[in-house]
N, C-alpha and C positions, 0 to 999 in steps of 0.2 A: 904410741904416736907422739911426736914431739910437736909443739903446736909455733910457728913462726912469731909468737909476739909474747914469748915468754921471758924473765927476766932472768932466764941464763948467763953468763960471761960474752957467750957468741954476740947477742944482741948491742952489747954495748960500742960495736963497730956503728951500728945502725942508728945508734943513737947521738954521739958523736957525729956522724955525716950530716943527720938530719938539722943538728944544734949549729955545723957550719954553715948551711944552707939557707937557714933562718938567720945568719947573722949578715950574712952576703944578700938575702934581700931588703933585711932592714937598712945598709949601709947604700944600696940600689935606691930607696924609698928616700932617702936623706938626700941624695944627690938631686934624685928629681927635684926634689922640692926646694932647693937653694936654686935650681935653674927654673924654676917655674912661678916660684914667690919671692918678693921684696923680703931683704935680706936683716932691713930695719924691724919690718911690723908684722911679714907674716903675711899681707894683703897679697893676693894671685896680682902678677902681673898684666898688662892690659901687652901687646903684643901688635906690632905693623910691620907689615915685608910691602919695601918698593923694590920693584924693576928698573935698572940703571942699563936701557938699552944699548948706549954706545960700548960700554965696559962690559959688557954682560955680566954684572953683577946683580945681587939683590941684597938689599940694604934689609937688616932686621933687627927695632929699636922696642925694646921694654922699659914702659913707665909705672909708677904708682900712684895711683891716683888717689890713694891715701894719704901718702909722703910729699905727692906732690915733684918728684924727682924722676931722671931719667938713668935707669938702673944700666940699661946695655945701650951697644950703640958698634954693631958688625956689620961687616962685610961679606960676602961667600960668592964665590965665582960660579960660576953657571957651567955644569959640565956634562 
């Protein structure tokens, strides 16, 4: 019996897949974290959504309240 987690040639497809996988979540864990944290310090953002009734927009502004700065400042149409 051949056992699936042996260090044959076959496995190394599996390994390889696995090694992309891990690289595409780390590069996933990076982006969050540049849209979630100040870009200076590392501090989590502090985060506010207004409702802009006439336009139907919602405004959503990110500060740091380490830096003392206002990091974002969008728009997004209500759909």
């Amino acid at each position: 019996m051949h056992s699936n987690f042996s260090d044959d040639p076959g496995n190394n497809n599996l390994k390889e897949f696995l090694k992309t996988k891990d690289n595409e979540f780390e590069k996933y864990n990076e982006i969050l974290s540049l849209m979630k944290n100040c870009s200076l310090c590392g501090t989590p953002l502090d985060f506010t959504y207004t409702v802009e009734h006439p336009k139907e927009l919602i405004r959503e502004e990110a500060s740091c309240r380490h830096c003392e700065i206002r990091i974002r400042n969008k728009l997004f149409n209500i759909q």
